[in-house]
N, C-alpha and C positions, 0 to 999 in steps of 0.2 A: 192800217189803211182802211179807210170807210168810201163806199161807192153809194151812192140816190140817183134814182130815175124813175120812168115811168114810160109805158107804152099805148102807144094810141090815145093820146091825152090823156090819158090815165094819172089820177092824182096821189096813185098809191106810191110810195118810196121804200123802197128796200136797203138794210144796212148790214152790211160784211166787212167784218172783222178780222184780217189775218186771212182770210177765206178766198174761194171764187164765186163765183154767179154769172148766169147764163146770160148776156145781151143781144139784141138784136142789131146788126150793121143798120148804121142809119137811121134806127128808128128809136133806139134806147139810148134816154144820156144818161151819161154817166159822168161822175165828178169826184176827185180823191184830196182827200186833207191828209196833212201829214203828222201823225200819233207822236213823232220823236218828240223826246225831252226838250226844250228848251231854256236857255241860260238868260238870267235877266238880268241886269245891274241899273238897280233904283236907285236916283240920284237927287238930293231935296236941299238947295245951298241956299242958306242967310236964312233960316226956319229958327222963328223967335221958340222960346221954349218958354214957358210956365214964368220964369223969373226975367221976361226982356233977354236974353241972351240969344245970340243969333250963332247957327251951330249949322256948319253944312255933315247931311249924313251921306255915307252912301252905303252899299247892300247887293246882297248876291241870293237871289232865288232861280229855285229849278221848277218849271209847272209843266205841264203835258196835258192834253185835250186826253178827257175821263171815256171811257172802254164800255163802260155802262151804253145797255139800249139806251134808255131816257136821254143818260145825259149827253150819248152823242151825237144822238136825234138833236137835243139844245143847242150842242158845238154844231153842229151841219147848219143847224139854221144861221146862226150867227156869221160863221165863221167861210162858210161853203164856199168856192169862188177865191177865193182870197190866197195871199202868200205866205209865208211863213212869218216875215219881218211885218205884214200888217197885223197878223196877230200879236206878235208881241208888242207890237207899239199900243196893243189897246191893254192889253195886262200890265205893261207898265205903268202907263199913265193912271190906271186904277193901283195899282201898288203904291205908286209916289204920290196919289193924292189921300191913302189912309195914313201913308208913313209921316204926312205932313200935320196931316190932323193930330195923330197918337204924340209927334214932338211937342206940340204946341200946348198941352198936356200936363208934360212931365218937367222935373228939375233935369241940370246940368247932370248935376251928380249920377241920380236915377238914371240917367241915358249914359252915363259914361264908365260907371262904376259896375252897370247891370247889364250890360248889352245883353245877354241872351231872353233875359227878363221880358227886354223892349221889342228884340225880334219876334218871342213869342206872342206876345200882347199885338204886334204887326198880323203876324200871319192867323191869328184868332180873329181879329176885325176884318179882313181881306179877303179871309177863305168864304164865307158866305158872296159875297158878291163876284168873286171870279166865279164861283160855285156856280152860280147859278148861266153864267155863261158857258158850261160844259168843263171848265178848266181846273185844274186839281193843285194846287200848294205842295209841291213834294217837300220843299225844305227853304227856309229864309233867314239870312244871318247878317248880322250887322258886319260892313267892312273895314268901314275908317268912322270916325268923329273928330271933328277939329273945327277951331274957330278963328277968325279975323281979330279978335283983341286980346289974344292972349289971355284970356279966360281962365281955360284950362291947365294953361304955364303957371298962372297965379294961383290959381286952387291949386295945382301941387306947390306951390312955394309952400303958399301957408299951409298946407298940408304938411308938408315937410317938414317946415318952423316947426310945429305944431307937437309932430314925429321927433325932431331932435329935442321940444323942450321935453317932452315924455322921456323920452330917452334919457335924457343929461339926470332929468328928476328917479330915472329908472333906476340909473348908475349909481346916482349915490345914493339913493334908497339899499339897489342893491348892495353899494359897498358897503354904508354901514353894516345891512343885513349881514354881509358879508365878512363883516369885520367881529359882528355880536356873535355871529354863526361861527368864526375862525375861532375865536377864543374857549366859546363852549364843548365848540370841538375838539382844543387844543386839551381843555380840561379833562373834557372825556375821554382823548388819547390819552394823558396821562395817565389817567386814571385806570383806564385800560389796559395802558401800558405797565405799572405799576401791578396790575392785577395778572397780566400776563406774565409780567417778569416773574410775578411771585409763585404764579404756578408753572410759570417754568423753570424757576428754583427746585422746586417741590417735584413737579416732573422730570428735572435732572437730577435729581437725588434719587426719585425712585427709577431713575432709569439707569442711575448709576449703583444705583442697589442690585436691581434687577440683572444689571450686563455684569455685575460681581458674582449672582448666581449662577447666573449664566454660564460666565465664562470658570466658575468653578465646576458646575455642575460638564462644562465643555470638557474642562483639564480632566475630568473624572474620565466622562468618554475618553477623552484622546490617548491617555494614559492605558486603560482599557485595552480600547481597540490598536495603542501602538504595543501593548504584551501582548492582544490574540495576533495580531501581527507577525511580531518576533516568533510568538509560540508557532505559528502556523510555517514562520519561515524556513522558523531551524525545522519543523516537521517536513517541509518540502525541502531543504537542503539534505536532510538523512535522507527521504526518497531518493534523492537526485545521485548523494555518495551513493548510496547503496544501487542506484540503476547503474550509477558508472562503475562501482566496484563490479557488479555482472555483467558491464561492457567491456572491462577489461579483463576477466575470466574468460569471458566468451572471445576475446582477441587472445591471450593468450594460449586459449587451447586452439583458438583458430593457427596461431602460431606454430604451438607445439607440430599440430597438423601437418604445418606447411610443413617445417622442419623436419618431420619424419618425412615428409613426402619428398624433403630435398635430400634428405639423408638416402629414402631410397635410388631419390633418382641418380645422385653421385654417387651412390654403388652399384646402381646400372651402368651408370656412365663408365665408371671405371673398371668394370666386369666388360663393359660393351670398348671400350676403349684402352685399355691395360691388361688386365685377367686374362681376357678371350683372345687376345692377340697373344702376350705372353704365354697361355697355354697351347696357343695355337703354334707359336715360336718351338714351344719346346719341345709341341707331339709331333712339330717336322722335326726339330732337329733328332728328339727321338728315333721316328721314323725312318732317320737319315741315318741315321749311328747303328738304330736296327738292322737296317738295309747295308749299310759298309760293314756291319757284323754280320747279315746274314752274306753276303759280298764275300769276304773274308773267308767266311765259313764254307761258304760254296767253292770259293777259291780254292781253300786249302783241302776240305775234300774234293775237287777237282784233281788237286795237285797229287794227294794221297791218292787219289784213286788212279790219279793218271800214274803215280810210281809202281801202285801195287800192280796193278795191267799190266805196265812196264815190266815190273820186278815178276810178274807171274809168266810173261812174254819170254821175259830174259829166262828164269828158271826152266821152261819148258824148252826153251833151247836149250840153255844148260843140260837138262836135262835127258833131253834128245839126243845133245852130245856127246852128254856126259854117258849117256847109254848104248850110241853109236860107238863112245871110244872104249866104254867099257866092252862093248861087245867087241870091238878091234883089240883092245886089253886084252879081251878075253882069249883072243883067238891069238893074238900079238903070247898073251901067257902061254896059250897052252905052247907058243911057239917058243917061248923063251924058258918054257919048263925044260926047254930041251940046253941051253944057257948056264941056267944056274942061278942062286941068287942073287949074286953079283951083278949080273947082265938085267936080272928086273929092277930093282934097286937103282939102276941108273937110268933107266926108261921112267921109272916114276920121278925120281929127281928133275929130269930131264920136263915129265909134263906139267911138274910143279908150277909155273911161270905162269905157263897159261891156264892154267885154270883158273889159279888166283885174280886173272885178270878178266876171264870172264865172268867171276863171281864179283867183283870187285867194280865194272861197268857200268851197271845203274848207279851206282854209290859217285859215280866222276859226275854224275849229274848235279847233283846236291850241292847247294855252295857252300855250306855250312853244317857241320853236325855238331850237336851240342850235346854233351856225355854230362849227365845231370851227377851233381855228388861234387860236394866239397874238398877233397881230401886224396892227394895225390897219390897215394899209396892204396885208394881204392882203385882210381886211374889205371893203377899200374900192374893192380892184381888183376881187371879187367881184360887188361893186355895181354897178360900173364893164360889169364883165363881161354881167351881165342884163342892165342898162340896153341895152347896145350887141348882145344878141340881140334887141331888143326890132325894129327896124325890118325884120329879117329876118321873122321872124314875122309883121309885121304887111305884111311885101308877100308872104309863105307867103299871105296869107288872105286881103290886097287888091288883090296886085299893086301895091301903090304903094310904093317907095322913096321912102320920105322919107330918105334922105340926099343925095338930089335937091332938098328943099323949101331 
């Protein structure tokens, strides 16, 4: 944006760029042009060229009013006041009347084969005189080219023609080429080939030589390494026997182990469960057999002891009696001293009975006596034997001998 004025009729002008600046209300003018780019399309129709050919152009440029003091001081003067579309009506008409010139110039061809060529050679001629009205040529390019006779349609024909006889003359140039080139090639593939084949004869022979070394020098290895193999296997199989022969020592005496250990334990079990009972069976029934013997035995000296008591009981009566009647005997004798023998001898007779029965009384207790001796005739001397203590005793207690009677 560029501002000019002056104060107090003052012919000085001032220019800001992008900037501000101080005015005075009323008394400063001020005026703004506008820097953007502007878009132009230059258009020059039925513009003869070099050879009478009438060629309309048209064309696209970018210009903008130049940022320089000088030259915007140039654009202010020119331009100041004015609108945007009248400045470009004055750069185009200066664009289309050099574009008109530079056509008039040049061939068909040159302008149509070269376009960037022509735009240059345009905005080379053009830049000086917009230049000098402040204004800058950013960029300028030709847009279309075309003509009313068909011009250009026919210079491509013949072009074309031109293009296909080349071509056709291309083709069979190149075929032949192509044909001399396929043959020589064909030779040299053979030949090649030939030469390939024969070294790769020669290289399948040395490679069938080679993979015969090989594969002997392999067999050698494999052979080799299948005896370190073998050798190494059976060495790890005898490890292997031999770890399992000490795995089965070491189970069998784990065995044996268990086995004494079961062997002890079934003779605990059977101590704990047979033995110990059965001995325990036998020390009661011992203890029991003991006991009905010691039973027995206390019975029967019970029973002894209760006869002897008895039997000493009874004797001491007896003999109490036997000494009361003896004293009565006695007194009874001296009474029957008066008698005679006759008269005591029948008193004794007479107490015979009873005594025998009080000696005889503990004896009715007894259920059973058992006179130890085989042999009846000892029985009977036995008999024999009391019977014949009996007069002894009875003259112990009455003084009479009856073996006198």
């Amino acid at each position: 944006l560029s501002a000019a004025g002056g104060c107090c009729g003052s012919d000085v002008k001032q220019y800001v760029y992008g900037g501000w600046a101080w005015a005075w209300w009323c008394i400063t003018d001020t005026q703004r042009i506008s820097l953007e780019i502007m878009t132009l399309q230059p258009r020059c129709e039925d513009v003869e060229t070099a050879e009478g050919v009438a060629l309309t152009v048209t064309g696209v440029a970018q210009v903008k009013i130049m940022t320089e003091k000088e030259l915007l001081a140039v654009a202010c003067e020119q331009f100041l006041g004015k609108n945007v579309q009248d400045v470009k009506n004055v750069v185009l008409q200066t664009l289309e009347g050099h574009l008109r010139s530079i056509l008039g110039t040049l061939t068909v061809e040159q302008i149509y084969q070269d376009r960037d060529q022509f735009a240059k050679l345009v905005r080379e001629v053009a830049a000086p005189d917009v230049g000098r009205m402040g204004i800058e040529i950013l960029s300028f390019t030709i847009k279309d080219v075309y003509d009313k006779v068909d011009y250009l349609s026919s210079l491509g024909k013949t072009q074309t023609a031109a293009v296909r006889r080349d071509a056709d003359i291309g083709v069979a140039e190149a075929e032949r080429d192509a044909g001399i080139r396929e043959a020589e090639c064909k030779k040299e593939m053979l030949d090649v080939k030939f030469m390939a084949d024969t070294k790769i004869a020669d290289s399948k022979r040395a490679f069938e030589l080679q993979k015969a070394a090989f594969n002997e020098e392999v067999n050698v290895k494999t052979a080799e390494a299948q005896l370190a193999y073998e050798l190494q296997s059976a060495r790890e199989q005898q490890k292997i026997r031999q770890e399992e022969i000490e795995i089965e020592v070491v189970q069998r005496k784990k065995q044996i182990d268990v086995e004494e250990k079961e062997i002890i334990r079934m003779e605990k079990e059977l101590i704990a469960t047979v033995k110990r009972p059965a001995e325990a069976e036998a020390y009661r029934i011992q203890q029991i057999a003991e006991g009905e013997k010691v039973k027995q035995v206390l019975i029967a000296q019970a029973e002894a002891e209760k006869i002897r008591k008895l039997g000493e009981a009874e004797a001491f009566v007896i003999e109490a009696i036997g000494m009361a009647e003896a004293e009565r005997m006695k007194l009874k004798a001296e009474a029957l001293q008066q008698y005679g023998e006759a008269a005591q001898l029948a008193l004794v007779l007479d107490a015979l009975p009873e005594i025998a029965a009080k000696v005889a009384a503990p004896l009715s207790k007894v259920d059973e006596i058992l006179i130890l001796g085989g042999e009846n005739s000892k029985t009977t001397s036995e008999v024999n034997r009391l019977l014949a203590e009996i007069p002894a005793s009875v003259r112990a207690l009455t003084g009479v001998d009856l073996t006198k009677v």
